[in-house]
N, C-alpha and C positions, 0 to 999 in steps of 0.2 A: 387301323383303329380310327384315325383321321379320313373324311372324305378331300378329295383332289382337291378341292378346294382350298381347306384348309392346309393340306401338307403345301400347298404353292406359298401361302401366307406364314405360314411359319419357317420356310427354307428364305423367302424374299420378300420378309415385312413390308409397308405401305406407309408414307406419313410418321414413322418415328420423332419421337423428339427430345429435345424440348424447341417447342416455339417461340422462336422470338417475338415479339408486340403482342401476344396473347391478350385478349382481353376478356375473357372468359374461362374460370377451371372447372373441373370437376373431378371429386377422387371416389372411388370407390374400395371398399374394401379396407384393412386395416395392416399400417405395414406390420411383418415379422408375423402374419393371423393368416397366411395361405397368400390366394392370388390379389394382388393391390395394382390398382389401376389409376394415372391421372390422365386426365380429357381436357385437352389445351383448346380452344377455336378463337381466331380474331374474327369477329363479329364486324362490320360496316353495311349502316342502315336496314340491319333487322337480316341481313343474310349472313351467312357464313362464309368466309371465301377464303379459310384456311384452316386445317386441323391437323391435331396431329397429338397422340400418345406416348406413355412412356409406360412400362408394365413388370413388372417384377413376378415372377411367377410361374406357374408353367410354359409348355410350350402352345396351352390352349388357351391360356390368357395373352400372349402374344398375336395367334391368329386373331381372337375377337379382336383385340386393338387396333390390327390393321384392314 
């Protein structure tokens, strides 16, 4: 049902978290309402230069996160 892809990301997620110094969230979704997602990035001078997910939900909300 899953492409290669996907089955690699969900057997050996990417970037898991919580991140520590996070300076940026993002959540999507509603917990306990299906798939909920938070979106951590430490942010320095307008780039990104760490990310990392936490996800509750299936196992296709896990691949997207990572």
């Amino acid at each position: 049902m899953y492409s290669a892809l996907a089955q690699a990301h969900i057997a050996n997620p990417r970037n898991p978290g919580p991140l520590a110094g996070a300076t940026h969230e993002g959540v999507a979704g509603e917990p306990g309402e299906g798939p909920y997602i938070i979106l951590q990035f430490e942010v320095c001078a307008g780039t990104i230069v760490r990310a990392a997910y936490r996800t509750f939900g299936c196992a296709a909300a896990t691949a997207v996160g990572s």
